[in-house]
VOPAGU-2260 file (C-alpha; in pm, 1 decimal, decimal comma):
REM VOPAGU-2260
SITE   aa  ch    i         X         Y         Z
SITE  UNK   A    0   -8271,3    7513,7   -4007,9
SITE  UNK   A    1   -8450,0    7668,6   -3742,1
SITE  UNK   A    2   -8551,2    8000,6   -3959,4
SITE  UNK   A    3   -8704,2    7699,2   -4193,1
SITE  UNK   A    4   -8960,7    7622,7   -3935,7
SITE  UNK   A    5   -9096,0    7964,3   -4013,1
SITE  UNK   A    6   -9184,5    7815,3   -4379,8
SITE  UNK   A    7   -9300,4    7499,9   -4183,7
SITE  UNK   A    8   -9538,1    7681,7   -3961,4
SITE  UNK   A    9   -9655,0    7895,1   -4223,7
SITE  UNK   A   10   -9768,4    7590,5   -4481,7
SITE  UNK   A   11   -9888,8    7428,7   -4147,4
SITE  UNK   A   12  -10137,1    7713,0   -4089,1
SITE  UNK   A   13  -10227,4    7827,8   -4466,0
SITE  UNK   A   14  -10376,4    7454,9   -4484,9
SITE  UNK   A   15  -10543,5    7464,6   -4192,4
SITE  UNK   A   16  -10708,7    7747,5   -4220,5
SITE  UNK   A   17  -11005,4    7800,5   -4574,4
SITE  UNK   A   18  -10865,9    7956,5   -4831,6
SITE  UNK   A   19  -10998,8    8322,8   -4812,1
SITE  UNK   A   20  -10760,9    8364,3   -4538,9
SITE  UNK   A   21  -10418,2    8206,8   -4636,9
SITE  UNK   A   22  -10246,6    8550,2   -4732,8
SITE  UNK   A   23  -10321,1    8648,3   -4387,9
SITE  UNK   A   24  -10167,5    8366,3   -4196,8
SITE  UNK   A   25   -9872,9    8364,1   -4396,8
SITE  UNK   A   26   -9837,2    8704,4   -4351,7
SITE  UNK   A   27   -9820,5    8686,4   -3982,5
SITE  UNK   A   28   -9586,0    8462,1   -4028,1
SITE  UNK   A   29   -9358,5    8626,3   -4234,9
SITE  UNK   A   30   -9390,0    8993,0   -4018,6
SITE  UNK   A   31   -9298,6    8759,4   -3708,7
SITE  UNK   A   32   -8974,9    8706,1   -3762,8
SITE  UNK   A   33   -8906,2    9048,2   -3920,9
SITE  UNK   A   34   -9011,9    9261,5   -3611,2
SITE  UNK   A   35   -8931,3    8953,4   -3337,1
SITE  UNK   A   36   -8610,1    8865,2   -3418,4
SITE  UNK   A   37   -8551,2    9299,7   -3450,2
SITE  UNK   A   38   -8715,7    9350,7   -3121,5
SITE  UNK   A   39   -8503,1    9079,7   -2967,4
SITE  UNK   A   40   -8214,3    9219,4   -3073,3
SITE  UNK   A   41   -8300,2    9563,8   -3002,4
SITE  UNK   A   42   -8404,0    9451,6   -2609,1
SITE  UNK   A   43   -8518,5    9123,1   -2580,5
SITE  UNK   A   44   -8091,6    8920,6   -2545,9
SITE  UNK   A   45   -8045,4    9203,9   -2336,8
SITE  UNK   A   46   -8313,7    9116,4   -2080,2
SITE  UNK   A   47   -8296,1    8744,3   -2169,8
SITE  UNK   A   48   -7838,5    8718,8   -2144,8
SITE  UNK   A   49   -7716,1    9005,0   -1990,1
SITE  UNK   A   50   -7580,4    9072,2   -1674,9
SITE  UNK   A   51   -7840,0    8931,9   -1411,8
SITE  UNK   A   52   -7784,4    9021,6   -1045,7
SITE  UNK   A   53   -8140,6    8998,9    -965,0
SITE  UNK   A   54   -8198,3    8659,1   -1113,2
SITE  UNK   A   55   -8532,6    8783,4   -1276,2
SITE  UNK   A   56   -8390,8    8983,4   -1577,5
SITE  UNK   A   57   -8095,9    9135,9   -1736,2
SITE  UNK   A   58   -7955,0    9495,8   -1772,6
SITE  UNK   A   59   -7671,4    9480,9   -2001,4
SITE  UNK   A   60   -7625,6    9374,6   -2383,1
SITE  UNK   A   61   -7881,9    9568,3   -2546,1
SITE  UNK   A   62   -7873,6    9639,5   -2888,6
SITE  UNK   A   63   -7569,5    9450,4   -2904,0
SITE  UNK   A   64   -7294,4    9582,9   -3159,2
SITE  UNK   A   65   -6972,6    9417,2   -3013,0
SITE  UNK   A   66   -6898,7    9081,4   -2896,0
SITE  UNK   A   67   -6745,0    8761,4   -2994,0
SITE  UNK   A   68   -6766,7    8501,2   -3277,6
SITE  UNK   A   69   -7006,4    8295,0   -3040,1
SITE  UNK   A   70   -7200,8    8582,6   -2898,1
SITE  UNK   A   71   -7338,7    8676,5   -3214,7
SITE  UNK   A   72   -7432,6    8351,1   -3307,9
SITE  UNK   A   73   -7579,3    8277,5   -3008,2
SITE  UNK   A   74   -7831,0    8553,9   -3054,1
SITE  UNK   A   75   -7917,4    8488,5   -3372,8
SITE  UNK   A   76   -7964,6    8174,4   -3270,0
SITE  UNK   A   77   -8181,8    8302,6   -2994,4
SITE  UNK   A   78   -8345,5    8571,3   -3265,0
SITE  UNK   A   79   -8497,8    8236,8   -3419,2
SITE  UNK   A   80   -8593,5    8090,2   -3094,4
SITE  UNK   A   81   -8806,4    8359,0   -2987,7
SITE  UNK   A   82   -8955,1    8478,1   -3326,0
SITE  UNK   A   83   -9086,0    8066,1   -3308,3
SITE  UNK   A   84   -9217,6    8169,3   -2959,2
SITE  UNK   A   85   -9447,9    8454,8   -3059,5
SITE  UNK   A   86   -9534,1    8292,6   -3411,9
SITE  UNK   A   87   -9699,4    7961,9   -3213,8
SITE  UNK   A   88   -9990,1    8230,0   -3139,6
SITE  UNK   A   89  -10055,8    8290,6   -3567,3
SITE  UNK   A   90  -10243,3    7929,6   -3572,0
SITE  UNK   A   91  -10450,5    7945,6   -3290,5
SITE  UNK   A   92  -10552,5    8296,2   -3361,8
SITE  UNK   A   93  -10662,2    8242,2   -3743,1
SITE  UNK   A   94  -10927,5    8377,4   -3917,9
SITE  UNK   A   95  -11041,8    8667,6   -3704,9
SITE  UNK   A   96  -10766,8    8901,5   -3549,8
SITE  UNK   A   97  -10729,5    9216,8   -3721,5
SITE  UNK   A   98  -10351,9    9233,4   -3890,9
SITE  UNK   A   99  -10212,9    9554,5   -3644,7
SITE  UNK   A  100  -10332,1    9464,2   -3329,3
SITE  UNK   A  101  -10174,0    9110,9   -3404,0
SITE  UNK   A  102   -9829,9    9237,3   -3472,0
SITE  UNK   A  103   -9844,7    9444,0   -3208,4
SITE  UNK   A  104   -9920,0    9141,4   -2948,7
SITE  UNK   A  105   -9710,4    8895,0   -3101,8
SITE  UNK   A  106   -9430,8    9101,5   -3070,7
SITE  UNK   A  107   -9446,9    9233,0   -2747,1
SITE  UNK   A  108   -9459,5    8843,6   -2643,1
SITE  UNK   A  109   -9162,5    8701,3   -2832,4
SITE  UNK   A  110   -8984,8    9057,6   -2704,5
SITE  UNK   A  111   -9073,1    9065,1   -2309,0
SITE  UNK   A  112   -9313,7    8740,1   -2220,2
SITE  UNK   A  113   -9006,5    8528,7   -2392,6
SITE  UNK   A  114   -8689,6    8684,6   -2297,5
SITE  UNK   A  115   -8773,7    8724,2   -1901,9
SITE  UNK   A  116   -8891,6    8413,7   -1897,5
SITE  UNK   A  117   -8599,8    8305,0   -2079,9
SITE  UNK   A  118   -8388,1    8488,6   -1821,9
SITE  UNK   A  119   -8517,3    8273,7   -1551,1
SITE  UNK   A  120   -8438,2    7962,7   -1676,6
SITE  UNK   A  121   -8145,7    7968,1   -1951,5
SITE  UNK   A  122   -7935,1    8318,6   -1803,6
SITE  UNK   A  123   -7687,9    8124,9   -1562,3
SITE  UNK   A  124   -7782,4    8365,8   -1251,6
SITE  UNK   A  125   -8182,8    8334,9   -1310,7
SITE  UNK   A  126   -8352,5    8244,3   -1019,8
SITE  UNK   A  127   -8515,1    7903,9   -1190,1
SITE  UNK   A  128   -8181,9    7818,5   -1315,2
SITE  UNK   A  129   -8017,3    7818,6    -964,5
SITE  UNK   A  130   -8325,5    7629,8    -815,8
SITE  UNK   A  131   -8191,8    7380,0   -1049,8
SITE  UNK   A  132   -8494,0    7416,0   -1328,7
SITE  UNK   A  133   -8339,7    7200,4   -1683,7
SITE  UNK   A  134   -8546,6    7298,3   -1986,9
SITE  UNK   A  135   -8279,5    7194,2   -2264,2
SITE  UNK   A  136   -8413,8    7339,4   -2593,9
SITE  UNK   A  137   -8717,2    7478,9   -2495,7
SITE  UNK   A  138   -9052,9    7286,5   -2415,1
SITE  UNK   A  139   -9097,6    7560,9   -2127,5
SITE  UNK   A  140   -8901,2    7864,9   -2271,3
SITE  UNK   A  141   -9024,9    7839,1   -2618,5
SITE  UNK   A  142   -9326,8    7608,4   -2662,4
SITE  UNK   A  143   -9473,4    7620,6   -2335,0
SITE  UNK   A  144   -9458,7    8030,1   -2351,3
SITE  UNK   A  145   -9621,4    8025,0   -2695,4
SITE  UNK   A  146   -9895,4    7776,8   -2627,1
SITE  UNK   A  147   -9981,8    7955,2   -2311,4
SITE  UNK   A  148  -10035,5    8278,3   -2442,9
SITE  UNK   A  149  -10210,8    8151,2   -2746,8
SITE  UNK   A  150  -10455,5    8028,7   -2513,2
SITE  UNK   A  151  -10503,8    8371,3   -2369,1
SITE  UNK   A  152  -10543,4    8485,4   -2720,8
SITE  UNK   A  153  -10805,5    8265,8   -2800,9
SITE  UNK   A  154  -11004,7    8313,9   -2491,3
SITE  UNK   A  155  -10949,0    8668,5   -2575,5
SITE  UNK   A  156  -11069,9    8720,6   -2907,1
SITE  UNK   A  157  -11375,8    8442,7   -2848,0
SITE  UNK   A  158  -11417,4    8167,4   -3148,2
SITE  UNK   A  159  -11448,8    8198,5   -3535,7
SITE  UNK   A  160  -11830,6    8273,2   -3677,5
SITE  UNK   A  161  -12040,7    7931,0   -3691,2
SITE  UNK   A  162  -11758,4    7759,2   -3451,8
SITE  UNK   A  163  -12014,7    7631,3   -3197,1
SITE  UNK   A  164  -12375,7    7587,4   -3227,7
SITE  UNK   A  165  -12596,8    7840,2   -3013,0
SITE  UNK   A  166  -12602,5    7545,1   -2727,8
SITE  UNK   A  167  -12239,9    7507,2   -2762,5
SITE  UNK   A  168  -12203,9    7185,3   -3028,7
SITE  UNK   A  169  -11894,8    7241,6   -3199,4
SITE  UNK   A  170  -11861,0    7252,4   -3587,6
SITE  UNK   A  171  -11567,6    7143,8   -3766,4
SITE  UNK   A  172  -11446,6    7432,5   -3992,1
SITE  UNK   A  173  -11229,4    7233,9   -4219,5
SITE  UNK   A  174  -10879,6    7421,1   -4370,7
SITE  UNK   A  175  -10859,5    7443,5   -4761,0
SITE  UNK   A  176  -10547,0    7200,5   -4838,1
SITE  UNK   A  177  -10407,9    6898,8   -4592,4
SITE  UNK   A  178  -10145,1    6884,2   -4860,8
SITE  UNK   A  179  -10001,5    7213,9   -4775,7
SITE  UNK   A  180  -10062,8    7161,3   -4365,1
SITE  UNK   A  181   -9839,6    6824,3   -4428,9
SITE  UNK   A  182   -9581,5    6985,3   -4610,5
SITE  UNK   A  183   -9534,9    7257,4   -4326,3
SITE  UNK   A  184   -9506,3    6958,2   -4100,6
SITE  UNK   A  185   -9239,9    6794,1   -4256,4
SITE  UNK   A  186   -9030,6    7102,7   -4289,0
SITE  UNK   A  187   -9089,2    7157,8   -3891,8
SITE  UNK   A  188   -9018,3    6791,7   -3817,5
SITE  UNK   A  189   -8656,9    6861,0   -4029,0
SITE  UNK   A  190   -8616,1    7231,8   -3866,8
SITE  UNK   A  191   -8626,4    7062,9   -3519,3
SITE  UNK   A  192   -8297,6    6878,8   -3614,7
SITE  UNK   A  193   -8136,6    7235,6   -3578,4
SITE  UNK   A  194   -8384,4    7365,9   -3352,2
SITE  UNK   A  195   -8252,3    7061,8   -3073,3
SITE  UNK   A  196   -7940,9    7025,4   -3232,0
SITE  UNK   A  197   -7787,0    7338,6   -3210,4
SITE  UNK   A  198   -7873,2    7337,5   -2827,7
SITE  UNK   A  199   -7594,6    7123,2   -2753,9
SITE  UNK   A  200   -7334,1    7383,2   -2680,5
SITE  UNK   A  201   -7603,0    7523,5   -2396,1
SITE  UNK   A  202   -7493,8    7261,8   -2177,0
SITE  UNK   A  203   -7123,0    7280,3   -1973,7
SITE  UNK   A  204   -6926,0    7012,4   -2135,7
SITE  UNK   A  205   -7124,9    6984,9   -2435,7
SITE  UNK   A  206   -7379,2    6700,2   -2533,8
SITE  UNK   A  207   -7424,1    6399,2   -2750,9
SITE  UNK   A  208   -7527,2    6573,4   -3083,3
SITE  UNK   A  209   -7624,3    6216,5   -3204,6
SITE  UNK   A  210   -7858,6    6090,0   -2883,0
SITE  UNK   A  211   -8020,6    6451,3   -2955,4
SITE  UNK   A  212   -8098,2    6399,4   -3269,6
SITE  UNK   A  213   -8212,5    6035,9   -3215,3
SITE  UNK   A  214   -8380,7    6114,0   -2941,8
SITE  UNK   A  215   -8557,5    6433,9   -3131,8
SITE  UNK   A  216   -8656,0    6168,9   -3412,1
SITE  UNK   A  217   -8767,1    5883,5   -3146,8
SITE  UNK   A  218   -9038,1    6146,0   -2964,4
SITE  UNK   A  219   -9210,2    6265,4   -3283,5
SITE  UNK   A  220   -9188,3    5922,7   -3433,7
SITE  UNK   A  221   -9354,5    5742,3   -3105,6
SITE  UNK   A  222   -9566,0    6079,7   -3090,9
SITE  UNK   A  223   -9709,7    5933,1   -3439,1
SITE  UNK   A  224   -9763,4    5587,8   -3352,6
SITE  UNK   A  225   -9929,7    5623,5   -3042,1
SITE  UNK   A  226  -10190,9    5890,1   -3127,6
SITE  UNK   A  227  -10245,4    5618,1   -3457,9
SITE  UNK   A  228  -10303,4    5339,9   -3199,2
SITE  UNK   A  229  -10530,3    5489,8   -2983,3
SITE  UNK   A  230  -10752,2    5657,6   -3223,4
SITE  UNK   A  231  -10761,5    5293,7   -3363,8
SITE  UNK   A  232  -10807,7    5094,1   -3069,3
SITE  UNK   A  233  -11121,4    5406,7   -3004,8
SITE  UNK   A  234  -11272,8    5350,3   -3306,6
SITE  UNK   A  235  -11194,8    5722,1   -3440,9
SITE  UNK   A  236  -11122,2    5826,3   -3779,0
SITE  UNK   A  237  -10721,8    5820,8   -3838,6
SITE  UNK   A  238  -10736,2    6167,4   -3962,8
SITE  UNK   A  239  -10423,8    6386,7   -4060,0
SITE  UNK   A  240  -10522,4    6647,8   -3831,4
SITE  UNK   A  241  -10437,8    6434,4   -3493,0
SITE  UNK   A  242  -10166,8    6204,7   -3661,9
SITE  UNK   A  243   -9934,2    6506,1   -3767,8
SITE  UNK   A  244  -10022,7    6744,4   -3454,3
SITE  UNK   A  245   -9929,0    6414,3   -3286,4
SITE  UNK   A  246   -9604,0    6370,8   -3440,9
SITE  UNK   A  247   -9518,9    6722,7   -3374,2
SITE  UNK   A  248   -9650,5    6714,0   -2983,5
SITE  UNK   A  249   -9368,5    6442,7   -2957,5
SITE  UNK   A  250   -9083,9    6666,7   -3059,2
SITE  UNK   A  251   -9186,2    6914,5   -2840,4
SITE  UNK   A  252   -9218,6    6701,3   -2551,4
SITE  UNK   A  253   -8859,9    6566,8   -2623,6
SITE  UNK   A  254   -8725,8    6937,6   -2661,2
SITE  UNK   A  255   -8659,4    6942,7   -2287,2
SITE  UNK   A  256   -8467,5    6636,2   -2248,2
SITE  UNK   A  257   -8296,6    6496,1   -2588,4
SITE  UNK   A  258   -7972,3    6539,6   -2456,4
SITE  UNK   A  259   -8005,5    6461,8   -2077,4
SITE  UNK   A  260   -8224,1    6045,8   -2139,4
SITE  UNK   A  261   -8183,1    5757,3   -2322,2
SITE  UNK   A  262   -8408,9    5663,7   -2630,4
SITE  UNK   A  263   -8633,0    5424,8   -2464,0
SITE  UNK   A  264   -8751,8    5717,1   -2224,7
SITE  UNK   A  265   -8740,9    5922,7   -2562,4
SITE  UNK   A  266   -9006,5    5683,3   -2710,4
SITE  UNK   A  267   -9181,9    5716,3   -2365,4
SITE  UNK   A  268   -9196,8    6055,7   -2377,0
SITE  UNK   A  269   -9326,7    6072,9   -2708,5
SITE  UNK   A  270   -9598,4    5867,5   -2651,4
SITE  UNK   A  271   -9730,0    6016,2   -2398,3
SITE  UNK   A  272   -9771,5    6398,5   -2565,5
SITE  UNK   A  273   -9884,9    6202,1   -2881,9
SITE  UNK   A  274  -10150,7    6001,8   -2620,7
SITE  UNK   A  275  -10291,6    6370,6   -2518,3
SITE  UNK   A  276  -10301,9    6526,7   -2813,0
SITE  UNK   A  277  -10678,8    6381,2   -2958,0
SITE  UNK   A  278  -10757,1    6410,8   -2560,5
SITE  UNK   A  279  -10712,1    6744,6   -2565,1
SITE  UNK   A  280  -10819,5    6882,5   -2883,2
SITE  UNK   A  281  -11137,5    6681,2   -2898,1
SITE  UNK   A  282  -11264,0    6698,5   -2459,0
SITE  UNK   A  283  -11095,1    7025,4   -2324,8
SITE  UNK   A  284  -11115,7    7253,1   -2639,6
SITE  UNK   A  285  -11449,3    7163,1   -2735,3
SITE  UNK   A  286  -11540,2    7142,6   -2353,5
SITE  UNK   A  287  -11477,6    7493,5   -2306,9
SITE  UNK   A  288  -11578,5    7631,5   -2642,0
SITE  UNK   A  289  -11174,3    7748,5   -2748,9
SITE  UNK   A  290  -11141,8    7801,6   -3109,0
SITE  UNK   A  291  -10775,1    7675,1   -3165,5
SITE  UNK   A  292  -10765,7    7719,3   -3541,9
SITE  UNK   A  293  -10436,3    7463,6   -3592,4
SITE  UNK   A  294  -10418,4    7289,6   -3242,9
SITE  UNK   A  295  -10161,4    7495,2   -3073,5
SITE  UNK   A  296  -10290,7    7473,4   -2744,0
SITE  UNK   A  297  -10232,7    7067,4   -2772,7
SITE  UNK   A  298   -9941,7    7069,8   -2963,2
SITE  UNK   A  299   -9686,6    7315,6   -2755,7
SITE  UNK   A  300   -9869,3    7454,9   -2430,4
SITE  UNK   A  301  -10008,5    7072,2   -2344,6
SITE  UNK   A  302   -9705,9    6873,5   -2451,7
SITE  UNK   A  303   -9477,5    7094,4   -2320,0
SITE  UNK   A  304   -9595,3    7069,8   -1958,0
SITE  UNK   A  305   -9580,7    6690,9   -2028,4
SITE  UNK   A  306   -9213,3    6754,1   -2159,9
SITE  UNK   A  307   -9129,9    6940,1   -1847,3
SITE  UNK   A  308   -9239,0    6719,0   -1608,9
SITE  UNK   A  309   -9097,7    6386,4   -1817,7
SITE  UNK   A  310   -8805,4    6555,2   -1772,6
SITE  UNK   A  311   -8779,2    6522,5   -1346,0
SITE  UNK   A  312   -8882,8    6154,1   -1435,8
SITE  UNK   A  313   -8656,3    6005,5   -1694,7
SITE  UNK   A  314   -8381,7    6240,9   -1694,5
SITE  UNK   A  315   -8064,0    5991,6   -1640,2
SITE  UNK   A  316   -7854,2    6157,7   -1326,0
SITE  UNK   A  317   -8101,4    6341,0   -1176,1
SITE  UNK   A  318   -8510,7    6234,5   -1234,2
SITE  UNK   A  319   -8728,3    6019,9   -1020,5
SITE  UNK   A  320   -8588,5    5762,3   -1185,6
SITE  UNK   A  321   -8229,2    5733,6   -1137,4
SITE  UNK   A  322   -8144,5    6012,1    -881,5
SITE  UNK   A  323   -8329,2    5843,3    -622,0
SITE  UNK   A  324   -8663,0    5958,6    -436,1
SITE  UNK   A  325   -8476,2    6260,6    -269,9
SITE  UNK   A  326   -8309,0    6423,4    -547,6
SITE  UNK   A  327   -8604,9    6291,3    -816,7
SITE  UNK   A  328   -8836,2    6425,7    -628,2
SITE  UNK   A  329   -8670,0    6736,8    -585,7
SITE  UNK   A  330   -8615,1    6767,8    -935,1
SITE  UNK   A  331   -8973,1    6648,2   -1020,6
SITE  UNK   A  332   -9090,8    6952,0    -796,1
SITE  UNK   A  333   -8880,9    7203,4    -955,4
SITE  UNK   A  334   -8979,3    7119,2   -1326,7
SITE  UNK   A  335   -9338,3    7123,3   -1172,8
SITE  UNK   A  336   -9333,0    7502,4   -1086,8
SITE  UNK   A  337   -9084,1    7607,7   -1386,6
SITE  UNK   A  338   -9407,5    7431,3   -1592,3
SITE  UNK   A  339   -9680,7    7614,2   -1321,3
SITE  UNK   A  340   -9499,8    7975,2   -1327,8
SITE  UNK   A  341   -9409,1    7950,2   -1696,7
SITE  UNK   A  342   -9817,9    7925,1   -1777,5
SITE  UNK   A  343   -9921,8    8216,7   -1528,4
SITE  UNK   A  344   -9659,9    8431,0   -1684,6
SITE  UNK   A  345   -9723,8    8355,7   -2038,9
SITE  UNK   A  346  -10115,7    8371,2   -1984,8
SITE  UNK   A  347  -10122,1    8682,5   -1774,0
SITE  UNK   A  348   -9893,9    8897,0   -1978,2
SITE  UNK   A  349  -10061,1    8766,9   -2345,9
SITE  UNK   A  350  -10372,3    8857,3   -2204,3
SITE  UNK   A  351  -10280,9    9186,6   -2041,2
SITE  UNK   A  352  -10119,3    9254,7   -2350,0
SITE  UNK   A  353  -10431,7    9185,4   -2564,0
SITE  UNK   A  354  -10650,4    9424,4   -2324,8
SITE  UNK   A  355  -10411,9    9711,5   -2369,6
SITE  UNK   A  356  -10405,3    9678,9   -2756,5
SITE  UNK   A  357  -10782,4    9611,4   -2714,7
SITE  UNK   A  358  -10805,4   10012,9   -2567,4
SITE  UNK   A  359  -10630,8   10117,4   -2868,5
SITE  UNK   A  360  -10759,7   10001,6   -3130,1
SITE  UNK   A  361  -11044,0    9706,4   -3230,3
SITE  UNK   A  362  -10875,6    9349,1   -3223,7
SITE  UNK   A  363  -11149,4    9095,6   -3378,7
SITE  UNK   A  364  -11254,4    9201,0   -3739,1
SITE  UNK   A  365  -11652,2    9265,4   -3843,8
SITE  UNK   A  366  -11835,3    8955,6   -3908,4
SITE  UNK   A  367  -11867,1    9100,7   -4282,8
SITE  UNK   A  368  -11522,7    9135,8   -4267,8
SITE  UNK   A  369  -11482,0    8748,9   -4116,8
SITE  UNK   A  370  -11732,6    8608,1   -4387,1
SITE  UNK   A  371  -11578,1    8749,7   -4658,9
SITE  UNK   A  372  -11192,2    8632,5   -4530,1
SITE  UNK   A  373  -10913,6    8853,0   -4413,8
SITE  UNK   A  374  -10722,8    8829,9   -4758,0
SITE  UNK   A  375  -10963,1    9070,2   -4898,5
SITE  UNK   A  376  -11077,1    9293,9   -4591,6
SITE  UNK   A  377  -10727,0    9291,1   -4398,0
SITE  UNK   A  378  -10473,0    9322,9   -4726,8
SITE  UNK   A  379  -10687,6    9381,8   -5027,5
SITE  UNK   A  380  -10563,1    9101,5   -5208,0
SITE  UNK   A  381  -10653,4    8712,8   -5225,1
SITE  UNK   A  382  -10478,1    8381,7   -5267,8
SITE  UNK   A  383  -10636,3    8229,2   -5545,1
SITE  UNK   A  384  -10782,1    8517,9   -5810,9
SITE  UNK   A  385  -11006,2    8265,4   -5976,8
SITE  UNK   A  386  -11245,8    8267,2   -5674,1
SITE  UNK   A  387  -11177,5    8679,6   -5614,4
SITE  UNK   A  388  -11561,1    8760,9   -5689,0
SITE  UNK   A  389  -11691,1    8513,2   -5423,8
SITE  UNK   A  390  -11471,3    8656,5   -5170,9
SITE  UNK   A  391  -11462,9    9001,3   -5220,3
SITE  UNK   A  392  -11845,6    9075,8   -5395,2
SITE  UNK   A  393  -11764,4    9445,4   -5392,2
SITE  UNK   A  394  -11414,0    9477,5   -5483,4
SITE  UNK   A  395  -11498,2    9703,0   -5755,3
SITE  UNK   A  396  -11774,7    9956,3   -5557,0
């Protein structure tokens, strides 16, 4: 189920993104969970699982070839979960990275910027874990990390041709078909089942596989209704762009704490990433001229923070809530800097990653290249042959 939210994020992106370019993006997507999941089994469990005396990253278990039953399936379980991390960049990226230098980045975040975080938080000995840091399925290790470097990426690279006016207005560049973007988010909104689900056996004694999947269903249902409601009560155009970004904020928000609150907090916490995403997209993005092709930033870098720090609130032994103020706050605070250190890791290694690439070889295509779409200039090749000759003018010279 979780491999399935590859198809889901590739739809989601091929829609959003005009047609000239829709072999590209689902070619990222497809190469990302080739050379991730390889890479992650190659060094990244290692780093992320194996033997952790330092609390910061492990030194066993690489390019793992013996184990048991549940070892292996825990890291291809894993394999998924990080080859999600680095693909959350494709999106926000689209329509101007150069095919090489993107592979290259990608991987070396769902390989290193992943797994070490990963090590701090879900190895038993890392040092976030014994501070006490709860991320259950992965609002921090997975969407946070992706979100945060894909705003490094995007900063990066600088926006798409036409994006913003010479004083800074933005444009809307529109995607070619909503019908695929809402297919991709339906398959994500059913991968999550597995993607939260199969989290359960993460936490000593097991968990409720039932409130976690209620709970996963409550946050991007409440994620839904409450962007709907505010862009009514504001006036705005319902459009499918914030309602199913919305939807899938929610489950990310909830990805930290389905097993560990009850569904009213669920619905709470849904609301609130599903609040911020039309907030964010449409004031901070525009604000500070990022090109975020599919909403990314929003969607997993925004609502995970929220999903962190929901988490030291609502969580039902130990947040603000019901622990007390001592031990809620304390467990308020910790979430807070898992959230804080998780962005300055992710950013600073995406973009020092980028840089380095950068010295090697170009990483934004020409602006013929750009106008013309990266089907043609990147892979020689376009989606929809009927319109070949207005993509690629020259494909014969």
């Amino acid at each position: 189920m979780v491999f399935l939210m590859q198809l889901g994020f590739s739809l989601l992106e091929a829609g959003l993104v005009r047609a000239k370019n829709t072999v590209n993006v689902i070619m990222k997507n497809y190469i990302d969970m080739c050379v991730g999941a390889t890479g992650y089994w190659m060094i990244g469990y290692g780093m992320m699982y194996g033997l952790n005396s330092s609390g910061f990253i492990g030194t066993t278990e690489f390019f793992k070839s013996s184990g048991s039953a549940f070892e292996f399936t825990n890291l291809f379980y894993q394999a998924m979960f990080a080859a999600t991390a680095g693909t959350i960049l494709s999106g926000a990226v689209a329509e101007r990275i150069r095919y090489t230098p993107y592979i290259i980045h990608s991987s070396l975040v769902c390989v290193f910027t992943y797994s070490i975080y990963g090590a701090w938080v879900w190895n038993e000995n890392g040092w976030l874990a014994k501070l006490g840091f709860l991320d259950f399925a992965g609002s921090g290790v997975v969407h946070l990390i992706g979100g945060a470097a894909a705003l490094a990426a995007v900063i990066v690279l600088g926006p798409r041709l036409g994006r913003f006016s010479s004083s800074g207005v933005p444009r809307e560049i529109p995607g070619h078909s909503l019908p695929l973007f809402a297919m991709g988010a339906f398959i994500l909104w059913f991968g999550w089942f597995g993607f939260n689900g199969g989290s359960i056996f993460a936490v000593k004694g097991g968990a409720n596989l039932g409130l976690v999947l209620l709970n996963t269903y409550l946050g991007g249902s409440t994620g839904t209704l409450a962007c709907f409601l505010l862009l009514k009560a504001l006036g705005r155009p319902i459009t499918m762009g914030h309602i199913l970004n919305a939807g899938l904020a929610g489950m990310v928000a909830i990805t930290a704490s389905a097993a560990f609150v009850i569904p009213p907090f669920a619905l709470i916490i849904g609301a609130l990433a599903g609040i911020a995403v039309p907030w964010t997209t449409s004031i901070l993005l525009n604000r500070f001229k990022l090109d975020d092709v599919v909403g990314a930033i929003p969607v997993h870098m925004g609502s995970g923070i929220i999903g962190l720090l929901c988490l030291g609130l609502f969580h039902r032994d130990t947040g603000l809530l019901a622990g007390g103020v001592n031990a809620g706050a304390y467990q308020l605070g910790v979430q807070a800097l898992g959230a804080l250190v998780a962005v300055a890791w992710a950013f600073s290694t995406s973009y020092l990653f980028l840089k380095l690439v950068a010295l090697m070889m170009p990483l934004r295509v020409d602006s013929k290249a750009e106008q013309r779409g990266l089907d043609y200039a990147e892979h020689d090749e376009v989606s929809y042959p009927e319109f070949g000759d207005s993509f690629a003018p020259d494909r014969k010279g």
